[in-house]
C-alpha positions in Angstrom: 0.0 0.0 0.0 2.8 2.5 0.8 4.4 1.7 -2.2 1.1 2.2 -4.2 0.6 5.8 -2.4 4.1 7.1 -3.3 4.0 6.5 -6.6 0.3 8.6 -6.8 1.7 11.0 -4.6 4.4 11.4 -7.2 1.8 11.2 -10.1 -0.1 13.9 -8.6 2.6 16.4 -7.4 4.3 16.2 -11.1 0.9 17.0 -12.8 0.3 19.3 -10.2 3.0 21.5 -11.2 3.9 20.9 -14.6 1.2 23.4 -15.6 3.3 26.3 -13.8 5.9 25.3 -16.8 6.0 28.3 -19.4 5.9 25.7 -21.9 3.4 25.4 -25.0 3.0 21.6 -25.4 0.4 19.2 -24.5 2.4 16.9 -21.8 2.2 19.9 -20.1 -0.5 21.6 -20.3 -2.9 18.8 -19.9 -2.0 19.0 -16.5 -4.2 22.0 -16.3 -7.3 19.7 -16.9 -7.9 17.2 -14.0 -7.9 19.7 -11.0 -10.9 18.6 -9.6 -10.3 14.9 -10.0 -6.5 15.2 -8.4 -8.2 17.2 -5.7 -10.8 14.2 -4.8 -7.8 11.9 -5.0 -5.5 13.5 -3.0 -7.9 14.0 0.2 -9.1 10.3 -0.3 -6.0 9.4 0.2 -4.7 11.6 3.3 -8.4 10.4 4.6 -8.2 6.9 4.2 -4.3 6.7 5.6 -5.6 8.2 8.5 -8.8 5.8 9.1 -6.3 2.7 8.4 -4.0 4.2 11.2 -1.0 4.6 8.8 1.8 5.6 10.7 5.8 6.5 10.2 8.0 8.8 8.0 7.3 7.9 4.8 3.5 8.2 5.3 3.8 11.9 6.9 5.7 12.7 3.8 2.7 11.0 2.2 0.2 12.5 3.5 2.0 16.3 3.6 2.7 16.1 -0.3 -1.1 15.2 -0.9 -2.4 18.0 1.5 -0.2 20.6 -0.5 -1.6 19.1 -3.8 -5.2 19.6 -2.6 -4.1 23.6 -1.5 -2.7 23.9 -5.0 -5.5 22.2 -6.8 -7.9 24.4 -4.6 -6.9 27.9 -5.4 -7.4 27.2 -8.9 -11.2 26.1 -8.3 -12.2 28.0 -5.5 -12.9 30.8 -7.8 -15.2 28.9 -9.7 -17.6 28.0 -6.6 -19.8 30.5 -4.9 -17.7 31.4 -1.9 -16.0 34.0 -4.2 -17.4 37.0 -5.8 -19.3 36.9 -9.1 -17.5 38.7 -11.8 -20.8 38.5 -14.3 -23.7 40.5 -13.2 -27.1 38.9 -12.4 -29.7 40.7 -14.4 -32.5 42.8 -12.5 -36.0 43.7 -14.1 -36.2 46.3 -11.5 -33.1 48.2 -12.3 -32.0 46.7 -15.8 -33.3 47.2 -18.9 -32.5 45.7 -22.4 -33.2 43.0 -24.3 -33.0 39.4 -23.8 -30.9 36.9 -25.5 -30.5 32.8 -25.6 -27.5 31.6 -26.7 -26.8 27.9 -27.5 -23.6 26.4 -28.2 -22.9 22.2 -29.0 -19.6 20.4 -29.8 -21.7 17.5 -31.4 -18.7 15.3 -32.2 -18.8 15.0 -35.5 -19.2 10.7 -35.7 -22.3 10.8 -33.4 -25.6 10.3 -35.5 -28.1 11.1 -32.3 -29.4 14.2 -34.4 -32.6 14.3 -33.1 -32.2 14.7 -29.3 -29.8 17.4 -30.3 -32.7 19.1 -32.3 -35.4 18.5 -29.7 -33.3 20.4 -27.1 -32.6 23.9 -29.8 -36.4 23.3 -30.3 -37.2 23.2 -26.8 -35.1 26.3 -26.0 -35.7 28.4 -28.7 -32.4 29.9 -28.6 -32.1 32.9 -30.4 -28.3 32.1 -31.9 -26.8 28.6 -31.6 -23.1 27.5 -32.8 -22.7 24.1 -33.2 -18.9 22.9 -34.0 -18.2 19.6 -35.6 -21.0 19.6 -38.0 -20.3 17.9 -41.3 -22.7 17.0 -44.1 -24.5 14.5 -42.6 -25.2 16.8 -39.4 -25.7 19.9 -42.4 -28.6 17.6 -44.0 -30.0 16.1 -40.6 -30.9 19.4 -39.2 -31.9 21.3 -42.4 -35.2 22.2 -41.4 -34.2 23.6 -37.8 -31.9 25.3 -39.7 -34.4 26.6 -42.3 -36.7 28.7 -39.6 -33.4 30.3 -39.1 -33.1 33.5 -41.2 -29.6 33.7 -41.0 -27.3 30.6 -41.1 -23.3 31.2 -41.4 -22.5 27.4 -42.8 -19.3 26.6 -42.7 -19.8 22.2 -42.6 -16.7 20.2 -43.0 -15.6 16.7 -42.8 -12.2 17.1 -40.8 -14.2 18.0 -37.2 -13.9 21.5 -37.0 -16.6 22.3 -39.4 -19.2 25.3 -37.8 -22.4 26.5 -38.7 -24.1 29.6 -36.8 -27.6 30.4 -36.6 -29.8 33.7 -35.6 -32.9 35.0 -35.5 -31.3 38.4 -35.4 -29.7 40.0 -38.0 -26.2 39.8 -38.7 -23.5 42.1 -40.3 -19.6 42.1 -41.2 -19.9 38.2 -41.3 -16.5 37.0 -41.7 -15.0 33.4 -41.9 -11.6 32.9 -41.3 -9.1 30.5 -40.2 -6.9 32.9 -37.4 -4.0 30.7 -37.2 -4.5 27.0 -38.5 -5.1 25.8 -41.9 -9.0 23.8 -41.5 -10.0 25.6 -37.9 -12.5 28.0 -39.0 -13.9 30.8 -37.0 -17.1 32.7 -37.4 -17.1 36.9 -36.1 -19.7 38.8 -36.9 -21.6 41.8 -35.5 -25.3 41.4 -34.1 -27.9 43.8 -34.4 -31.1 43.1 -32.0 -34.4 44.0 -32.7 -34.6 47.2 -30.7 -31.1 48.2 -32.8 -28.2 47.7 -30.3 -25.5 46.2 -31.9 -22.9 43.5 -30.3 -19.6 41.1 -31.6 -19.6 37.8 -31.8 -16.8 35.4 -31.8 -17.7 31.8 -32.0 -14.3 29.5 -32.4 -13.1 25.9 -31.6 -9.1 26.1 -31.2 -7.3 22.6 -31.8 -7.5 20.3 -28.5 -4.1 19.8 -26.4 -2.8 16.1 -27.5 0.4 14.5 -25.4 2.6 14.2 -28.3 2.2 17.7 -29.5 2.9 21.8 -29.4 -0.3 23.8 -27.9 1.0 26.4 -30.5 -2.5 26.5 -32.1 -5.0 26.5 -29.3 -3.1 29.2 -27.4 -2.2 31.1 -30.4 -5.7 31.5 -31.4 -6.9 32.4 -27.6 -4.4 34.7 -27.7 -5.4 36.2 -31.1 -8.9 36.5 -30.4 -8.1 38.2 -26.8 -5.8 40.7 -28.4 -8.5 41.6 -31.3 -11.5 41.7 -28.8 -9.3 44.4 -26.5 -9.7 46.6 -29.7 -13.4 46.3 -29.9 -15.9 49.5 -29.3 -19.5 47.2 -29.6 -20.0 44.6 -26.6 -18.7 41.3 -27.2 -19.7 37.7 -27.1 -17.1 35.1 -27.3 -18.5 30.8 -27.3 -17.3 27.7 -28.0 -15.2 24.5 -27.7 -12.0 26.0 -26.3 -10.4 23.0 -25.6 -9.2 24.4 -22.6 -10.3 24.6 -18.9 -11.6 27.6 -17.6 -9.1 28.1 -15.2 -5.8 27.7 -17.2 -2.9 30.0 -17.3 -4.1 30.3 -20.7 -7.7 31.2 -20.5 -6.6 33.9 -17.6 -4.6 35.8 -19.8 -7.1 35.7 -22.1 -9.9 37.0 -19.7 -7.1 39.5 -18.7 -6.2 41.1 -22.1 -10.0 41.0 -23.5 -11.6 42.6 -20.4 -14.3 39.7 -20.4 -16.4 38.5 -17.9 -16.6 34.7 -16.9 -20.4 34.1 -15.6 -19.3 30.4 -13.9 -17.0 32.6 -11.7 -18.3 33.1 -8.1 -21.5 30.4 -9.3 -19.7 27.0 -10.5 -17.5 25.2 -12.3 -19.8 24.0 -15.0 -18.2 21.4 -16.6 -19.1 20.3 -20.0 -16.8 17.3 -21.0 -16.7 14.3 -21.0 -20.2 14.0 -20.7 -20.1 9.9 -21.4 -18.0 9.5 -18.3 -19.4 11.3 -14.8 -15.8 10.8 -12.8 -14.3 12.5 -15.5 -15.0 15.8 -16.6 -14.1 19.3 -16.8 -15.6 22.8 -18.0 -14.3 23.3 -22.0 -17.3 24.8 -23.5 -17.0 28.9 -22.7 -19.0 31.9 -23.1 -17.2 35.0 -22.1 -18.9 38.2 -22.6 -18.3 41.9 -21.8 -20.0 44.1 -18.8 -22.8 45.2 -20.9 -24.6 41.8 -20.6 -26.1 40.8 -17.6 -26.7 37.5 -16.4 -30.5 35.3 -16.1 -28.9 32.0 -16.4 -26.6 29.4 -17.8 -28.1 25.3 -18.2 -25.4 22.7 -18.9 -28.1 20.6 -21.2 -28.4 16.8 -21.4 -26.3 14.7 -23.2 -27.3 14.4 -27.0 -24.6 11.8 -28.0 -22.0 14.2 -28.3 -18.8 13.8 -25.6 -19.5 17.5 -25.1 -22.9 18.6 -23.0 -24.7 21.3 -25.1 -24.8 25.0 -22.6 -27.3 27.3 -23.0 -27.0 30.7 -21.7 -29.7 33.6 -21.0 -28.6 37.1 -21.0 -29.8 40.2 -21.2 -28.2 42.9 -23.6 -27.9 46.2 -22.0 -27.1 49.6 -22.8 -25.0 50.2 -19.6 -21.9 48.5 -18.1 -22.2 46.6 -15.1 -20.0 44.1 -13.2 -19.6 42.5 -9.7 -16.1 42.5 -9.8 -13.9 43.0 -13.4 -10.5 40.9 -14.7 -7.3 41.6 -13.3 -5.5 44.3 -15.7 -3.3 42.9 -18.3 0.5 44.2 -17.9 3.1 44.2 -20.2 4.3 40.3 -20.3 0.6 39.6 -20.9 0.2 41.0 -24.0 4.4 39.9 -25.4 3.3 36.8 -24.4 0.3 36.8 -26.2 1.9 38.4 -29.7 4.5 35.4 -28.8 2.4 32.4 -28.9 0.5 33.7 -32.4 4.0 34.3 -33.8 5.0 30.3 -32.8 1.4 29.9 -33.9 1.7 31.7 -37.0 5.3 29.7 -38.0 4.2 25.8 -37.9 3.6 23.9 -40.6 1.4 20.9 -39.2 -2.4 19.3 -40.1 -4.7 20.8 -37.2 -5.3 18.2 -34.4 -7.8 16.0 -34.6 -8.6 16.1 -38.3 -8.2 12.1 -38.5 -10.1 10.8 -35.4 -13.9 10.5 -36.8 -12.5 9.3 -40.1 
């Protein structure tokens, strides 16, 4: 047994810290992922040395490392509980006054064929805009007539899981499609106008996911690049989708920090979204980060549709004022070289995106 509990101790204390490494790659930066599972561990293991009576040197060691794991792994998730202070404002009908907007966002893995649970939920919600990454043909032709009471759909389907389609009942302007930084990883931005006229950015994006045997350049290149272009924006903003990162990452920080916007699951909960096939293992990838104009009614993590992503669904209310309960720490100067760094490494590889050959 001791022999057992050193060699998890060890497990846990090296991914425990290789995340503090200032190192684009996925060895390390999957590290970032499992917080809440090596926190579980790590107390289950001080508690049940100490209900078996395990005694000496070696187990005080034990039990010491472990105890500074869970310290570690807690700072990172505290914020995301609601012992700490909300950044995203809730929304007030006495004092607030806009207009109201559903947003729904699904990874729908690209292989799954459950179309119709996934089209029963956007029909049960009504969602005024949903993104839905992953979408090829089949998924293009399955929901066609969803996507038909739609007056504006931005389709960009693809067979190589990164394939995007966007769809509004409000009008849209400045539409663009682009791939920021990786050949086949599309991105849609455009500019929302509401009914009542007020106007608002949207950035909906699915960065390549984090593999063992690979550079991060992409996915933090193209967080970085989206942060540094939103920082520049004058209309409120809106950014969704898969990330492929957890919310409280070195890299999704920076982001919130340069881009100025608000994470509702701060101060509420962690909200994890993936893997939704397996309950012990799962973490919050699937974002929406928005600016102070838009107040809060409330976010649903929807059920599972097939996908290894749980739909979200947020409610929001656009208004004309700013509001926050508390704001991003300030970007400073290594923030934002950091961030022109990693789309320069970004910018300079010459690699297939991740990913493009595991539904095949």
């Amino acid at each position: 047994m001791l022999i057992a509990a050193s060699a998890l101790t060890v497990f846990l204390a090296v991914s425990t810290i290789l995340p503090f490494l200032p190192l684009a790659h996925g060895i390390v930066r999957v590290g970032d992922f499992p917080r809440q599972q090596s926190l579980a561990t790590a107390l289950f293991v001080v508690a049940a040395s100490l209900l078996l009576g395990a005694e000496g040197a070696a187990w005080r060691v034990i039990q010491i490392a472990l105890l500074a794991v869970a310290l570690v792994q807690l700072w990172f998730i505290l914020p995301f509980t609601p012992i700490w202070r909300r950044q995203s404002a809730d929304f007030d009908p006495a004092t607030d006054k806009g207009e109201a907007l559903k947003l729904l966002a699904s990874n729908v893995k690209m292989s799954n064929d459950r179309f119709g649970e996934l089209e029963s939920e956007i029909r049960k919600w009504d969602p005024h805009i949903f993104v839905l990454m992953e979408v090829d043909q089949r998924w293009r032709d399955a929901l066609s007539e969803l996507l038909s009471s739609y007056p504006t759909v931005v389709d960009q389907t693809q067979d190589n899981s990164y394939g995007m389609i966007l769809a509004s009942k409000f009008a849209l302007y400045d539409t663009v499609v682009e791939c920021l930084l990786t050949d086949g990883v599309p991105s849609i931005v455009t500019t929302v106008t509401t009914p009542e006229g007020q106007r608002f950015r949207l950035y909906s994006i699915h960065p390549e996911p984090p593999v063992p045997h690979r550079g991060t350049e992409g996915r933090d290149g193209e967080t970085a690049l989206v942060a540094l272009r939103v920082k520049d924006e004058t209309l409120p903003v809106l950014v969704t989708g898969d990330l492929n990162d957890v919310a409280w990452s070195g890299t999704t920080e920076r982001f919130r920090r340069i881009s100025r916007l608000l994470d509702p699951r701060i101060g509420r909960k962690v909200f994890s979204t993936f893997d939704a096939r397996f309950p012990l293992i799962r973490w919050p990838l699937d974002h929406l980060f928005h600016s102070a104009e838009f107040r809060l009614e409330a976010m649903h993590r929807l059920p599972a549709c097939g996908s290894d992503h749980f739909p979200v669904l947020f409610e929001l209310v656009l208004c004309p004022d700013e509001d926050a309960e508390s704001e991003p720490e300030q970007a400073n100067g290594d923030d934002l070289s950091r961030a022109r760094e990693l789309v320069g490494e970004a910018k300079k590889r010459d690699e297939d995106a991740i990913g493009t050959d595991w539904e095949g």
